[in-house]
Every structure is written in C-alpha cells, then in structure tokens.
C-alpha positions as a Python dict, from the first residue, in 0.01 Angstrom:
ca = {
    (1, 'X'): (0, 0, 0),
    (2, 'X'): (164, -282, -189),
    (3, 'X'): (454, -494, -24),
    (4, 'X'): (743, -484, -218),
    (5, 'X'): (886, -851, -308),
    (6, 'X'): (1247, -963, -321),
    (7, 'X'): (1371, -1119, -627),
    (8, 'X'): (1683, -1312, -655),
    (9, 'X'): (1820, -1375, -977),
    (10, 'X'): (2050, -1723, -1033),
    (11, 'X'): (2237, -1697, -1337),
    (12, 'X'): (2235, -1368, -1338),
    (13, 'X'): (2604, -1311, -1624),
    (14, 'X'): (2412, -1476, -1869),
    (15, 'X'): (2153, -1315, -2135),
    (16, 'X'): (1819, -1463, -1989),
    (17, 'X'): (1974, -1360, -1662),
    (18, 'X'): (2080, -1020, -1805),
    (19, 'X'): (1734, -957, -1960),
    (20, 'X'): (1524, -1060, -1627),
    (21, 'X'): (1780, -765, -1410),
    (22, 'X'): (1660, -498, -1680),
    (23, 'X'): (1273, -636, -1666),
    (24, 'X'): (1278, -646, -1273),
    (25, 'X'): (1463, -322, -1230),
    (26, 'X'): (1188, -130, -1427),
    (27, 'X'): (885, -306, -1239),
    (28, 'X'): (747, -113, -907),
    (29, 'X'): (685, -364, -681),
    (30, 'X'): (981, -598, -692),
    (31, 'X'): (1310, -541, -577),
    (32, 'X'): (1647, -694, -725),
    (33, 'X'): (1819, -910, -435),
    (34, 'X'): (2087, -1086, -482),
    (35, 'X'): (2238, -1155, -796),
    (36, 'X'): (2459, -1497, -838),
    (37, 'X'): (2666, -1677, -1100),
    (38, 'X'): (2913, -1925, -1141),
    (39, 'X'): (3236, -1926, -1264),
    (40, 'X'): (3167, -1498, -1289),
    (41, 'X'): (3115, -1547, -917),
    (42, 'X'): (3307, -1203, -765),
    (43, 'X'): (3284, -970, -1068),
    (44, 'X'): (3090, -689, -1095),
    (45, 'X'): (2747, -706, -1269),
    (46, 'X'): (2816, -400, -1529),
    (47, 'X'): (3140, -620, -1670),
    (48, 'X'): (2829, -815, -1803),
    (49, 'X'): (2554, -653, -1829),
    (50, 'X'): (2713, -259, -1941),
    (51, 'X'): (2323, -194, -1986),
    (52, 'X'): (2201, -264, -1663),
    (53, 'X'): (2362, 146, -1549),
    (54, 'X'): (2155, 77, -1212),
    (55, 'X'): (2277, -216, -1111),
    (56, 'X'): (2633, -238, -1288),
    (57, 'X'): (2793, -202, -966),
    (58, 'X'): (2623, -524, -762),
    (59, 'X'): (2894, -825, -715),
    (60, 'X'): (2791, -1149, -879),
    (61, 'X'): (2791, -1375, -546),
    (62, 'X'): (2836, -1767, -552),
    (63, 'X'): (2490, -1985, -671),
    (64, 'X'): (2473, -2165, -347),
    (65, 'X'): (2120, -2239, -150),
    (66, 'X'): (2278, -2012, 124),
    (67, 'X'): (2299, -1665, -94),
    (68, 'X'): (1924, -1736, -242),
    (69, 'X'): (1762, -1816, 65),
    (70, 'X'): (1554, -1532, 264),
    (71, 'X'): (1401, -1340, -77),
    (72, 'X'): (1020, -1354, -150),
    (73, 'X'): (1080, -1491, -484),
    (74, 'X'): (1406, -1685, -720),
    (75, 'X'): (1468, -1656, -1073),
    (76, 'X'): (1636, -1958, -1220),
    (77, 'X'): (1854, -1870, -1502),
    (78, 'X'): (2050, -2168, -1487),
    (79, 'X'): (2207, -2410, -1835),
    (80, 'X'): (1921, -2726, -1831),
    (81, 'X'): (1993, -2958, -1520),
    (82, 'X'): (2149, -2721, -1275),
    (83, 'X'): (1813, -2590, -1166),
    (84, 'X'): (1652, -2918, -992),
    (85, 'X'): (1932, -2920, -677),
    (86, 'X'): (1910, -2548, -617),
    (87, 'X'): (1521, -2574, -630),
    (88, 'X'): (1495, -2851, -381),
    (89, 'X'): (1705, -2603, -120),
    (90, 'X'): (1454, -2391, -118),
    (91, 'X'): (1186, -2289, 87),
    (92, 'X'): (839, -2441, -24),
    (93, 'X'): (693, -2077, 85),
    (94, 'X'): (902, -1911, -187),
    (95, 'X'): (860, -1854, -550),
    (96, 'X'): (1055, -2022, -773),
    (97, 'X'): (1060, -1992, -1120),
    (98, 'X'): (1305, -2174, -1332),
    (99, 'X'): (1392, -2032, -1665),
    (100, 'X'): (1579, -2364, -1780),
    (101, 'X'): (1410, -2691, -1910),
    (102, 'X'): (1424, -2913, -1582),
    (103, 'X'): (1118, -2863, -1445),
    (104, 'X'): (823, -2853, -1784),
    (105, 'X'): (797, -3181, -1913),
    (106, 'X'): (586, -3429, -1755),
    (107, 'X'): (712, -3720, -1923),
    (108, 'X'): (1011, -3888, -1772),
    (109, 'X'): (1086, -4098, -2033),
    (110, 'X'): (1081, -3759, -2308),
    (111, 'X'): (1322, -3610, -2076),
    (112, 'X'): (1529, -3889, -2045),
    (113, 'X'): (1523, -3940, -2411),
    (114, 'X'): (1584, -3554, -2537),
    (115, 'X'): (1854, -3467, -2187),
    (116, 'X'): (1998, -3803, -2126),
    (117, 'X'): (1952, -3758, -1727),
    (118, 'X'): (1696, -3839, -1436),
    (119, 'X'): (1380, -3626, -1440),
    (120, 'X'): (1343, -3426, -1217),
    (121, 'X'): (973, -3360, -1152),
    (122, 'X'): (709, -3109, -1357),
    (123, 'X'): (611, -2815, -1189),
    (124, 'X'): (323, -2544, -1321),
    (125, 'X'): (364, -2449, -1687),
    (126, 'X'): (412, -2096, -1677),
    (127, 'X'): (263, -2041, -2026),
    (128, 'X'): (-69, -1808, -1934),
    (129, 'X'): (-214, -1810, -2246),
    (130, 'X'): (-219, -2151, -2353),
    (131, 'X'): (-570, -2239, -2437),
    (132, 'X'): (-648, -2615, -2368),
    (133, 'X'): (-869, -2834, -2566),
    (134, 'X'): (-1177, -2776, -2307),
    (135, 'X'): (-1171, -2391, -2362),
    (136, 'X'): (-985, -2318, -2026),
    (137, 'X'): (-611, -2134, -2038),
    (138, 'X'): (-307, -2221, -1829),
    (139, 'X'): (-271, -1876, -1638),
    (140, 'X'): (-553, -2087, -1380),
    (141, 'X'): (-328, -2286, -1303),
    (142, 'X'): (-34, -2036, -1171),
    (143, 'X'): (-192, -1807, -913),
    (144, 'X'): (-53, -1905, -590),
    (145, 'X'): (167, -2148, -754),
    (146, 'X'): (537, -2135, -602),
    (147, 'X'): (722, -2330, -846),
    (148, 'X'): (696, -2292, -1181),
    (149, 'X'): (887, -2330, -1493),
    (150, 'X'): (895, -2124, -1771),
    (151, 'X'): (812, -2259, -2132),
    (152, 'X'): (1172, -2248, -2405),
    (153, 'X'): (1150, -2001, -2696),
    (154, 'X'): (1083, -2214, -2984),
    (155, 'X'): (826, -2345, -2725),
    (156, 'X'): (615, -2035, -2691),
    (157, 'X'): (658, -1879, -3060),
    (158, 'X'): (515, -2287, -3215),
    (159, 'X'): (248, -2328, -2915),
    (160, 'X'): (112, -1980, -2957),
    (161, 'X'): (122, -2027, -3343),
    (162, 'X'): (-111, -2325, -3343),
    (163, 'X'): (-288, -2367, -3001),
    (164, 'X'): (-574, -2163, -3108),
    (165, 'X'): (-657, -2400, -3394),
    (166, 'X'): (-654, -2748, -3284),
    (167, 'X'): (-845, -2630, -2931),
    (168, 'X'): (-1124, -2497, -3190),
    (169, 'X'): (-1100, -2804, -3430),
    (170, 'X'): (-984, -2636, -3751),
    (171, 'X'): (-717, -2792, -3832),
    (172, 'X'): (-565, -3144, -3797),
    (173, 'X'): (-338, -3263, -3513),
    (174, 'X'): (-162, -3444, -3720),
    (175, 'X'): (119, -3354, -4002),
    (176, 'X'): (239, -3029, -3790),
    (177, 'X'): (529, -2820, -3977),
    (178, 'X'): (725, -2553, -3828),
    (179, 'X'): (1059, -2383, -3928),
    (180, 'X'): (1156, -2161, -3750),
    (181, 'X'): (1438, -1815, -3769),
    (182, 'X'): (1627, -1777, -3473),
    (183, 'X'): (1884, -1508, -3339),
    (184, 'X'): (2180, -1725, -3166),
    (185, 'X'): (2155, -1560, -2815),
    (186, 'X'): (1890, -1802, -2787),
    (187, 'X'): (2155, -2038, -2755),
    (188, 'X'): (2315, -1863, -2435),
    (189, 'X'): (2608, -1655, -2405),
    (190, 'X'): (2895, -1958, -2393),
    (191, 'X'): (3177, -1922, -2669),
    (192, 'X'): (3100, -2157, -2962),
    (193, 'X'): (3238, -2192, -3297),
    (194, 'X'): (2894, -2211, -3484),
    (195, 'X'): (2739, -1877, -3288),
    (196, 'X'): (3083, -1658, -3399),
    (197, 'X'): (2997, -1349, -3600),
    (198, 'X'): (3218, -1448, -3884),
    (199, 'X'): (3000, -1760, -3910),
    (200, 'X'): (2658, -1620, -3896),
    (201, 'X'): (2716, -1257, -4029),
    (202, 'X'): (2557, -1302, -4375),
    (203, 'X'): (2441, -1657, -4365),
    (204, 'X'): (2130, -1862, -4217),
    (205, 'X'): (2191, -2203, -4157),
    (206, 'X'): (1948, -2525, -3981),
    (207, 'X'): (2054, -2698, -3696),
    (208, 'X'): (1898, -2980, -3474),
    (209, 'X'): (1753, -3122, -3793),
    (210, 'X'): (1586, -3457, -3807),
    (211, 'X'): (1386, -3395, -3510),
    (212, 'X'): (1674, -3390, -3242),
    (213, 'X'): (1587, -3046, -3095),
    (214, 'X'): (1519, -3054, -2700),
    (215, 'X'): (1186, -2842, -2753),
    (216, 'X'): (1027, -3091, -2963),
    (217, 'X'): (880, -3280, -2702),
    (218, 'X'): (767, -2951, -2515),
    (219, 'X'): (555, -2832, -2830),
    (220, 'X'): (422, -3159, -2855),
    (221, 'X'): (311, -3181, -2478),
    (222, 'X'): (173, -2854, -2526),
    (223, 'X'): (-57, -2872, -2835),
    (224, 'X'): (-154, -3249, -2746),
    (225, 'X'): (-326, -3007, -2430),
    (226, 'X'): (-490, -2801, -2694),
    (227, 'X'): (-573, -3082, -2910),
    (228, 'X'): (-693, -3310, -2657),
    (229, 'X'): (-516, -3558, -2871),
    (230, 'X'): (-195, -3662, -2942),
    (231, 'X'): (-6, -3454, -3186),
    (232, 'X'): (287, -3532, -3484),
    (233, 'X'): (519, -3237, -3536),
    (234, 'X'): (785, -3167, -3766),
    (235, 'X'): (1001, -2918, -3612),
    (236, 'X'): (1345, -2718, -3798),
    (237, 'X'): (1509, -2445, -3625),
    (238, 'X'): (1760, -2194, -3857),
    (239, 'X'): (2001, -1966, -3773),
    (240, 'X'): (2004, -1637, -3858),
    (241, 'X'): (2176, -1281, -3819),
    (242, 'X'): (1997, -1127, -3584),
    (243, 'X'): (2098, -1072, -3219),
    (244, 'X'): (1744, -1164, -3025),
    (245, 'X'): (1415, -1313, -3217),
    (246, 'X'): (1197, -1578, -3321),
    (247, 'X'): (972, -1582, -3654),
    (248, 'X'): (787, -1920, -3636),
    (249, 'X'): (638, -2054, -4004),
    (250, 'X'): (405, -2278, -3883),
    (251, 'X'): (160, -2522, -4098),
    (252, 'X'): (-120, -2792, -4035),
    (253, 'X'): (-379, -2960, -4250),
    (254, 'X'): (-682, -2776, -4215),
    (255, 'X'): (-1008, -2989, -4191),
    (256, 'X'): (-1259, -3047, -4405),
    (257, 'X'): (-1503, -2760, -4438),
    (258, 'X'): (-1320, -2482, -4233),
    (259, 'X'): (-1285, -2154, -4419),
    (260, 'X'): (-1046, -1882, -4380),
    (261, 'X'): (-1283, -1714, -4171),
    (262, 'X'): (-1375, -1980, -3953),
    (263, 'X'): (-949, -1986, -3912),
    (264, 'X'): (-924, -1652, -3853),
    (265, 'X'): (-1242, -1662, -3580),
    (266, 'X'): (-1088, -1902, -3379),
    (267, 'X'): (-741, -1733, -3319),
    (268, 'X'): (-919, -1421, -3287),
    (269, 'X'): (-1147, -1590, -2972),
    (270, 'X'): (-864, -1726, -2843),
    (271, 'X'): (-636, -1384, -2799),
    (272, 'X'): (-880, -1126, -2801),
    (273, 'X'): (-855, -1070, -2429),
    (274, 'X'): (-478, -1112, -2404),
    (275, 'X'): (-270, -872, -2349),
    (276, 'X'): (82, -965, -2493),
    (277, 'X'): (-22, -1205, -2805),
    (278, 'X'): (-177, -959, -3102),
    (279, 'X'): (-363, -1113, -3379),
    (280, 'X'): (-267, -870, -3660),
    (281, 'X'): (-497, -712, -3915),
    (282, 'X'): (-538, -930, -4184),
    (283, 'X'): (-247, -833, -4449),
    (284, 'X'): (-7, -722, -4208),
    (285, 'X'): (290, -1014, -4154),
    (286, 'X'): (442, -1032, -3814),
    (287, 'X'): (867, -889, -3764),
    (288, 'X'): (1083, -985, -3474),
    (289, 'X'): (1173, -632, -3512),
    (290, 'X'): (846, -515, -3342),
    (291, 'X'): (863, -755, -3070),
    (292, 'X'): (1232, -660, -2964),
    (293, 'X'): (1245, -597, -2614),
    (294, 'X'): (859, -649, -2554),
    (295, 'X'): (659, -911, -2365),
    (296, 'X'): (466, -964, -2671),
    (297, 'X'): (355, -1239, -2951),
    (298, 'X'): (250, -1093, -3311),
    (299, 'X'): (36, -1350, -3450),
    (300, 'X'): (-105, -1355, -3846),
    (301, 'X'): (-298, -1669, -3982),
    (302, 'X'): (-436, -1742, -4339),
    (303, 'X'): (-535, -2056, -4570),
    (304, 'X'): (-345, -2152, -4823),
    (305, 'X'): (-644, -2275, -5023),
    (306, 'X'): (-442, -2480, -5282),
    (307, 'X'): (-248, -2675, -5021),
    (308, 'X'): (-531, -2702, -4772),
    (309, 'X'): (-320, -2596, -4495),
    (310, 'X'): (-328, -2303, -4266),
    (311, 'X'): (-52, -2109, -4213),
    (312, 'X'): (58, -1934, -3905),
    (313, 'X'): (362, -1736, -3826),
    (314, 'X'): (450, -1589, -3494),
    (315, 'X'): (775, -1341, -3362),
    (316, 'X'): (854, -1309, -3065),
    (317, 'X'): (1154, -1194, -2877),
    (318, 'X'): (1343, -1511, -2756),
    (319, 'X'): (1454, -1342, -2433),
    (320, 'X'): (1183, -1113, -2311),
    (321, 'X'): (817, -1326, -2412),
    (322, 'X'): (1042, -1655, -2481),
    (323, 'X'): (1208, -1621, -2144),
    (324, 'X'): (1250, -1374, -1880),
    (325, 'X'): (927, -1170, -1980),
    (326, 'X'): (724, -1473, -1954),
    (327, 'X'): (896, -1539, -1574),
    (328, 'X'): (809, -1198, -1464),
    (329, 'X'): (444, -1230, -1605),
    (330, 'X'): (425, -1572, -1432),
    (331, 'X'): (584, -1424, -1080),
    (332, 'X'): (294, -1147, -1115),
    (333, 'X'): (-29, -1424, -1134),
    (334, 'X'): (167, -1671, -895),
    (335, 'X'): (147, -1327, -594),
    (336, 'X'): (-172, -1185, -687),
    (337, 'X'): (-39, -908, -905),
    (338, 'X'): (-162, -751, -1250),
    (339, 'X'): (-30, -972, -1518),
    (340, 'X'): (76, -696, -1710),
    (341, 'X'): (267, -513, -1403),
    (342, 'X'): (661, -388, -1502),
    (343, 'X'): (608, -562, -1864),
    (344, 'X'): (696, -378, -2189),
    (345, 'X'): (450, -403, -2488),
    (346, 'X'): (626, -187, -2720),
    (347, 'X'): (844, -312, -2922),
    (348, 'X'): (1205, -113, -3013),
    (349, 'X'): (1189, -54, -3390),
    (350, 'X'): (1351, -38, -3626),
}
C-alpha cells in the first residue's frame, strides 16, 4: 500500500499556486497540507481560487518556516527571490520544489545580471525531458533529489522546441530565433496596467524586447547542455488575448547536409518515449488550445528549404507543463513515483 505524502503549497492565492491545489487535489497519493500566502494571509482559499470547490473552504495561513515545516514535501509558489530564505528553513529530508526562478541558474554572475541580487545557489533542474548533448535526459538527475527548481514557461516551450536538434547535430548553435505568444497570467496575478483587459482584449503586443527578458539566460543554459556548446539566442516574447498559453516559433540554421527527414528523425528519437511532449503528425500545427489544462508539449518541426532553417513551434500551457504540472511531475521522480501519476494529458478544447 502506498504512503500518502503531504504537500504544502507556499503561494498558494496566486495562479501557479492556484493551478498546483487543483493538480494535487486530483492526484491519489498526495495530500494538500497547508496552504500559505502573504498579504491574503487569513482569507479563505475559495475567495481565490472559486474553482478549487474542495478546498475553497481552507484558510490561507502566514508563509513562515513554522506553518511549512512537518509535511513530506513544499511547493514554492513564491514572486523570484522570496523562495531562497524559506528554502534554507527547511528540513534537508524534505522536498522542496520551487516554482520561482531563485534556484535554476548556475551562473551567479547571469543571475546577478538578469535579477540584480545575490545568487542564491542552483539546485536540480526539474526539466525531465531535457536531452543533453551526450544522449542522456535530465529526469536522472531528480530521483531522490529534495530540492529542485522548476524550469519558467518561456523556458520549457524554447528548450523543448530546439533541444532535440542541437543534441543530434542538425542544426547550428548559433543564430537561435524565437518569438514567442503568451497569455498574461504568465505574468502572475498582481494588478498591472499593461495585463488589464481593456489593454490586451483585441491587441498583441512585445515586451522585454532587446534581449532583457529574465528567461534568456535559462534557455541559453539549457540548450548550451544540449549543444555541448555555447549557444546565441534571440529571444521576443508577445502578448496576446488569451488567458493561459505558450506557442513558441522557434528557428536555427540547419547544417549543411541535414534533410527534413534527418530533422524530423531526431525530434522523433528524442520524444518518442515521453509521455507529455507529442511530436505531431507531419501537417498538423501545434494550438495552446489543446494543451489547456494538460501536462503536455505539442511539438511540429519542418525545413524551410529556401531559408535553410528549421522551424519548430511548441504550445504549451504556461501554468500546468510551464509550471505547476512540471512540479508535480518532478515531486513524482524525486519519491519514487510514476512520472505520469495525478497528471492530465488531455487537453480542454475548444
């Protein structure tokens, strides 16, 4: 008989927070513990979360060490840079998993550069399916891992876009393109003028242009691992009406001699056995709208022969596979569970 484990959830008012509670509260071997915020510290969950029917009537307690301490496992939902002090609190025998940026780069001076404060250590990348320039994937290095911190958005829709090619050597690691659609509750639920309906409703508009978006040096630690190389990236992020989503246009220079097929083989290799990213039949373009409220990555690849490029575009949903899906697939490896244990693969359409 399987133990059940106790999750607590930091954050919990916000929409990564929000999205974790329904993902947890579905899976049958983890148990919701307590649920914490900060300045929504004494309200009731369902003011938040109307969604969440089971757990609507749970009080949002303080985020202190103190209220987290004593579960099996922590979910970090936290803004970037509140995570580090809470993690230190805790016990090294319990899983923590930090949703927020603190914890994945392994540069100090990129994180200094891109969040203007002290690093604060790398922990595990909880990206599973990253494939690494010597054939081997990331999940290896997760199980019985008790920190680890989950990959952003933009992170997971551009890595899972491209990986595949520079591990095999089809394309170039150099002269990377992506531009990216984005739904604004990417950008958290805090009131700002830019994410109001009457601006977005009807309009798409860039932001973080120029190369001043805080993923940038995330993708490029990423596919330097699948390169085994260091990689250039040009990276533009839009905004556009939808609530939750990611559709990732992502280009490279292809080298010399690679044909569509060899493309095609080597993203093919690289996913066949996983069980969330779906290399679609050739033709078929992936929509955010199939990916809505699943764990999952749609994935389509061709040449564009007169360019010499490849082309790869990727959807995912920015808060279940971009976030709190991939933290729930991560707490499953790190405690011996199925990967795929309490995570949705279908997609809510249309």
């Amino acid at each position: 008989m399987n133990m059940v484990t106790t999750v607590a959830v930091a954050g919990a008012s916000g929409y990564a927070g929000g999205e974790l509670l329904r993902l947890l509260s579905n899976h049958p071997e983890f148990e919701v513990g307590a649920v914490t915020a900060h300045s929504s510290a004494g309200d009731k969950l369902g003011r938040h979360h109307p969604n969440l029917i089971g757990l609507a009537g749970r009080t949002l307690q303080p985020t202190t060490p103190d209220v987290l301490d004593g579960h099996d496992a922590v979910a970090l939902a936290l803004p970037h840079g509140a995570s580090a002090e809470i993690a230190a609190a805790m016990s090294e025998n319990t899983l923590v998993v930090d949703c927020g940026a603190d914890h994945r780069l392994t540069d100090p001076d990129a994180w200094k550069q891109f969040y203007g404060t002290e690093h604060a250590g790398s922990w595990p990348y909880g990206l599973p399916e990253l494939v690494h320039a010597d054939g081997s994937k990331q999940r290896e290095r997760l199980a019985n891992a008790r920190r680890i911190a989950v990959p952003g958005c933009n992170v997971t829709a551009v890595t899972l876009a491209m990986a595949p090619g520079l591990a095999a050597g089809v394309i170039a690691p150099t002269d990377i393109v992506a531009v990216l659609a984005n739904g604004p509750s990417g950008a958290g639920k805090s009131l700002k003028t830019q994410l109001l309906a009457s601006e977005i409703l009807g309009a798409a508009s860039p932001y973080a242009v120029g190369g001043g978006h805080r993923h940038i040096p995330e993708i490029e630690q990423n596919l330097a691992l699948a390169a085994g190389a260091p990689i250039s990236l040009s990276f533009t992020p839009t905004l556009v009406p939808m609530s939750r989503g990611i559709l990732a246009t992502v280009t490279a220079k292809l080298n010399n001699g690679v044909t569509s097929s060899d493309a095609r083989s080597a993203w093919g290799k690289a996913y066949a056995d996983e069980p969330f990213v779906h290399l679609l039949p050739e033709g078929q373009w992936p929509t955010t709208a199939a990916t809505v409220g699943a764990n999952t990555a749609h994935i389509q690849v061709t040449v564009d022969e007169r360019a010499g490029r490849l082309v790869a575009v990727a959807a995912i949903d920015n808060l279940t596979k971009g976030t709190a899906g991939a933290a729930v697939q991560c707490m499953n490896l790190a405690l011996g569970r199925p990967e795929t244990l309490g995570l949705p693969t279908t997609g809510v359409a249309p």
